[in-house]
C-alpha positions as CSV (number, residue, x, y, z in Angstrom):
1,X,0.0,0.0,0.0
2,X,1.0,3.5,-1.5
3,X,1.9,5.1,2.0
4,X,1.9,8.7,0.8
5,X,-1.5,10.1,1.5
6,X,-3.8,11.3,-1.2
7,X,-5.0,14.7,-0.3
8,X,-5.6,16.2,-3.4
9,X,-7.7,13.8,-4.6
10,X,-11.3,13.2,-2.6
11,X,-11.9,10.1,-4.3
12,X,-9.0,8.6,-4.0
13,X,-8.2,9.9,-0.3
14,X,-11.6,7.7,0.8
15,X,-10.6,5.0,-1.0
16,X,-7.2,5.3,0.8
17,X,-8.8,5.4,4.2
18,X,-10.7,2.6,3.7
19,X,-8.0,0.1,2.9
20,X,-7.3,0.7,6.5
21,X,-10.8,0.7,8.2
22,X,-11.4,-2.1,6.5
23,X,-15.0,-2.3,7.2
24,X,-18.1,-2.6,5.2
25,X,-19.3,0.2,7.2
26,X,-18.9,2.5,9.3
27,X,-21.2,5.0,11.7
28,X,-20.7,8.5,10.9
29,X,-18.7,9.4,14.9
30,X,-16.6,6.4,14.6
31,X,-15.3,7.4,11.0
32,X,-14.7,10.5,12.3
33,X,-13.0,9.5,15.0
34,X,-10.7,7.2,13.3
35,X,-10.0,10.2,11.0
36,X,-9.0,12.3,13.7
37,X,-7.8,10.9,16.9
38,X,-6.8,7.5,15.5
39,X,-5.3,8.3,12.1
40,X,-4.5,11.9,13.0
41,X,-5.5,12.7,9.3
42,X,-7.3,15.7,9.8
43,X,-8.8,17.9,12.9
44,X,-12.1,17.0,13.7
45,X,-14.1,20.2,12.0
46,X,-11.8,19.3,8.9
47,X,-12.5,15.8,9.0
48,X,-16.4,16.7,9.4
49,X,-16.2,18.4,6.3
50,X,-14.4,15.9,4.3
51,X,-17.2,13.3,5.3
52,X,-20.0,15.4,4.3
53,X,-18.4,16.4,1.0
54,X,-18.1,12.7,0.3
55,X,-21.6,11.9,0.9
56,X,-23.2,15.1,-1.4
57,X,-20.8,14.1,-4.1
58,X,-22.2,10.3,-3.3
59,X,-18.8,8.6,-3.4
60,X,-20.1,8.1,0.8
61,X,-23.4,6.6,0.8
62,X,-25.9,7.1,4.1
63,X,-28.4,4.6,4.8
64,X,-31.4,4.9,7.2
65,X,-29.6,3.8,9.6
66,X,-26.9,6.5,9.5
67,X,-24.4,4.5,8.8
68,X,-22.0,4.8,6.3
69,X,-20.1,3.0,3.6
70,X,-18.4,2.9,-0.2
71,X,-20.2,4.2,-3.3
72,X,-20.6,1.0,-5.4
73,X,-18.1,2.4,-7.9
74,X,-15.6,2.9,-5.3
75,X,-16.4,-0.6,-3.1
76,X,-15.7,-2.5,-6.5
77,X,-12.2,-0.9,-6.9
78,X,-11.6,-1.4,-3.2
79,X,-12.9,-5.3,-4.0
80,X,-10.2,-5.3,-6.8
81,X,-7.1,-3.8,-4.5
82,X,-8.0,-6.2,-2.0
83,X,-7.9,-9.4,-4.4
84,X,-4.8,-8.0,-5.9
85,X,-3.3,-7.6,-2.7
86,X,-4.4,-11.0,-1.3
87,X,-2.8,-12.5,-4.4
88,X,0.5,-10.4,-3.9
89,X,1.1,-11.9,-0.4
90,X,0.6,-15.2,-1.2
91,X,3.0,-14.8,-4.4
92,X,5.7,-13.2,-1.6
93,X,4.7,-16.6,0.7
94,X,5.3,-19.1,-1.8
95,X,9.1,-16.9,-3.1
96,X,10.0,-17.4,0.5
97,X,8.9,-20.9,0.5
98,X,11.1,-21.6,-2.9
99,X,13.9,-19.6,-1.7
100,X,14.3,-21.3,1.6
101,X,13.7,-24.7,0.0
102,X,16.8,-23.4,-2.8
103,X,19.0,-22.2,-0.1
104,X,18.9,-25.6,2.0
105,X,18.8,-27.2,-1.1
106,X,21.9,-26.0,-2.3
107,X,23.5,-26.6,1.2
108,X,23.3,-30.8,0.2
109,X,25.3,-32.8,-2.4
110,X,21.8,-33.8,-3.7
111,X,20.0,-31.0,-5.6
112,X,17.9,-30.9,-8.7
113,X,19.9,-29.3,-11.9
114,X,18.1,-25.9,-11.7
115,X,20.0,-25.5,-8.0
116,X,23.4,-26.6,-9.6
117,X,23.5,-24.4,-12.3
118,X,21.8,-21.0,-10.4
119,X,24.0,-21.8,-7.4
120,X,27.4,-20.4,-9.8
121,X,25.9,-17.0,-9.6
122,X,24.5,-16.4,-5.8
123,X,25.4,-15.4,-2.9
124,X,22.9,-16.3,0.2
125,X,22.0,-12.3,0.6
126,X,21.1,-11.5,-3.0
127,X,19.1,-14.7,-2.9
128,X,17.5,-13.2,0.1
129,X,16.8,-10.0,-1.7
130,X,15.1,-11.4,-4.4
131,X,12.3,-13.3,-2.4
132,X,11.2,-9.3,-2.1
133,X,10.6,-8.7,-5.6
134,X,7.1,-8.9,-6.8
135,X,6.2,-11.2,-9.4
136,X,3.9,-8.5,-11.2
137,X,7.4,-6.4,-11.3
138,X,8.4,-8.4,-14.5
139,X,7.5,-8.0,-17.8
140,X,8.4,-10.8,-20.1
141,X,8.8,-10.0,-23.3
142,X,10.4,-12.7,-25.3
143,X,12.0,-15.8,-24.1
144,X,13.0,-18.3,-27.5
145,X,15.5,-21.4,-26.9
146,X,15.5,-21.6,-30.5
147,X,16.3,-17.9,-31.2
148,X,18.6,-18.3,-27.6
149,X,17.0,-14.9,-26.1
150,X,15.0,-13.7,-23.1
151,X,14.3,-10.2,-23.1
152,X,12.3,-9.2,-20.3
153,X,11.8,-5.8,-17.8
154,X,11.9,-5.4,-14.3
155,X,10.6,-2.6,-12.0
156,X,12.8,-0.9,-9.8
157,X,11.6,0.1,-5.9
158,X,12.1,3.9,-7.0
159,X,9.3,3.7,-9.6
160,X,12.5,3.0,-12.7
161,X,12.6,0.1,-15.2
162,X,15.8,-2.0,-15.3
163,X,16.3,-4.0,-19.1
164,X,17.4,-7.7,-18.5
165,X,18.4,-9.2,-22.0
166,X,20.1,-12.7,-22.7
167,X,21.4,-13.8,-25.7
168,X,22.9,-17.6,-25.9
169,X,23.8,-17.0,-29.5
170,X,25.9,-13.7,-29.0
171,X,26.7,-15.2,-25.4
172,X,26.4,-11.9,-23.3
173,X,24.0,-10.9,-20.7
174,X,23.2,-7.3,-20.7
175,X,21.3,-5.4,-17.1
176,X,21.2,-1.7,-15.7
177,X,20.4,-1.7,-12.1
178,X,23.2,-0.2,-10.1
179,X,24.5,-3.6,-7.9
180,X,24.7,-5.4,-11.4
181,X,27.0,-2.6,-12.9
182,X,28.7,-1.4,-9.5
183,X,29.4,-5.3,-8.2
184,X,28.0,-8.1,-9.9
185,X,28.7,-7.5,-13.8
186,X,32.6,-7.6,-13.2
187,X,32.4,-11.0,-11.3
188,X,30.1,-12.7,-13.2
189,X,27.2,-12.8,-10.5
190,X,23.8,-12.8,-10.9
191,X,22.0,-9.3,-9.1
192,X,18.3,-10.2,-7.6
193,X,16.6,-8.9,-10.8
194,X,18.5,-11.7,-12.4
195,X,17.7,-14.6,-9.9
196,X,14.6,-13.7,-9.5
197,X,14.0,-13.5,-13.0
198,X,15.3,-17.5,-13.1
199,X,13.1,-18.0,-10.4
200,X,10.3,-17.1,-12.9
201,X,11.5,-19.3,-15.5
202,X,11.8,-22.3,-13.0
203,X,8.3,-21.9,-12.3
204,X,6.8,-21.3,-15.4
205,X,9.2,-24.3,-17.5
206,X,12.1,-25.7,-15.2
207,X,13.7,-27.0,-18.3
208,X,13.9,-23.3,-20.3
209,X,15.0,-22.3,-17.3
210,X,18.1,-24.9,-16.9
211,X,18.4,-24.5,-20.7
212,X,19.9,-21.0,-20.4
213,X,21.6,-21.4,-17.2
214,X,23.6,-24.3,-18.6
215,X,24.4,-22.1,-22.1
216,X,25.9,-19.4,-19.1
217,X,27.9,-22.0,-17.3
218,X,29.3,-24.4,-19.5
219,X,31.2,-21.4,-21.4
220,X,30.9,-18.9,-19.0
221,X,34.4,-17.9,-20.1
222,X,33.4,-16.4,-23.0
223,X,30.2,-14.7,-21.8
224,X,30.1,-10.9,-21.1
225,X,28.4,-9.8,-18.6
226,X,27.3,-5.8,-20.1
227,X,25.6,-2.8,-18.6
């Protein structure tokens, strides 16, 4: 959740309170108590005002029993953030899950292939790192064994967009974020854009996945890693 506050915006400013009332409604006092003393939002006569501008423009709904809650248009994108959201967490759940099971896997002589080739590039922290990133941060856009590319792009936590692109062929592996140019690039090591990226692969075709990481490490010699 955005954590900058939306003042400019009515609409958008309910919506945000909302996410954290979390209720299908509300009595008038208690909403503006929670905007006041609880949330420290706005004083109480601005807060007063807020609420009654919301229900003339009907983006607040009364009902007879003077309770309060979402317009429909409003509850439906609320509906949507929450699904979203719901889905998010369990996507970070399960990258925790995979990541401890590829850190303890990796700590045995017996591992699957995917864990033997990825395990050339990590380093426990950047794995670590990696379980952060979102799976709806990725945009695949091309990933052909035949052609030997992935091209894909990755968004950054300050709102940039890193490129990721392979290329078996032309053997080079090309990134911008600043640990892959500062650190990882001269080394040879994968960033978390990169393993997570991997990660991706693993779960959508394991053997695509192994199928470039073994084109990287049986002549990793001759790859360049670019920025």
């Amino acid at each position: 959740m955005n954590i900058i506050i939306p003042r400019n915006n009515k609409s958008e400013m309910l919506l945000y309170l909302w996410k954290i009332i979390d209720l299908p409604f509300i009595s008038l006092s208690n909403l503006l108590f929670t905007i006041s003393y609880e949330l420290f939002f706005l004083p109480p006569d601005k807060a007063n005002s807020f609420i009654n501008s919301c229900i003339k423009d009907q983006i607040l709904i009364k009902d007879n029993e003077q309770t309060l809650k979402l317009s429909p248009a409003l509850d439906n994108h609320l509906n949507k953030w929450q699904k979203k959201r719901k889905n998010d967490i369990l996507d970070k759940i399960n990258d925790y899950k995979s990541i401890n099971h590829l850190k303890n896997e990796i700590k045995t002589v017996s591992t699957t292939n995917f864990n033997n080739l990825i395990k050339y590039f990590i380093d426990i922290g950047t794995l670590n790192r990696a379980a952060a990133i979102s799976n709806s941060s990725y945009q695949l856009n091309e990933i052909d064994t035949k052609k030997g590319i992935i091209k894909s792009k990755v968004a950054g936590s300050k709102g940039e967009s890193y490129v990721i692109e392979i290329d078996t062929n032309s053997k080079f592996i090309r990134h911008n974020c600043h640990d892959f140019e500062t650190r990882r690039a001269s080394n040879k090591k994968f960033c978390k854009h990169l393993i997570k990226l991997f990660l991706l692969l693993k779960d959508k075709n394991e053997d695509i996945a192994c199928y470039f990481l073994n084109k990287i490490v049986e002549n990793i010699d001759n790859w360049d890693f670019l920025t």
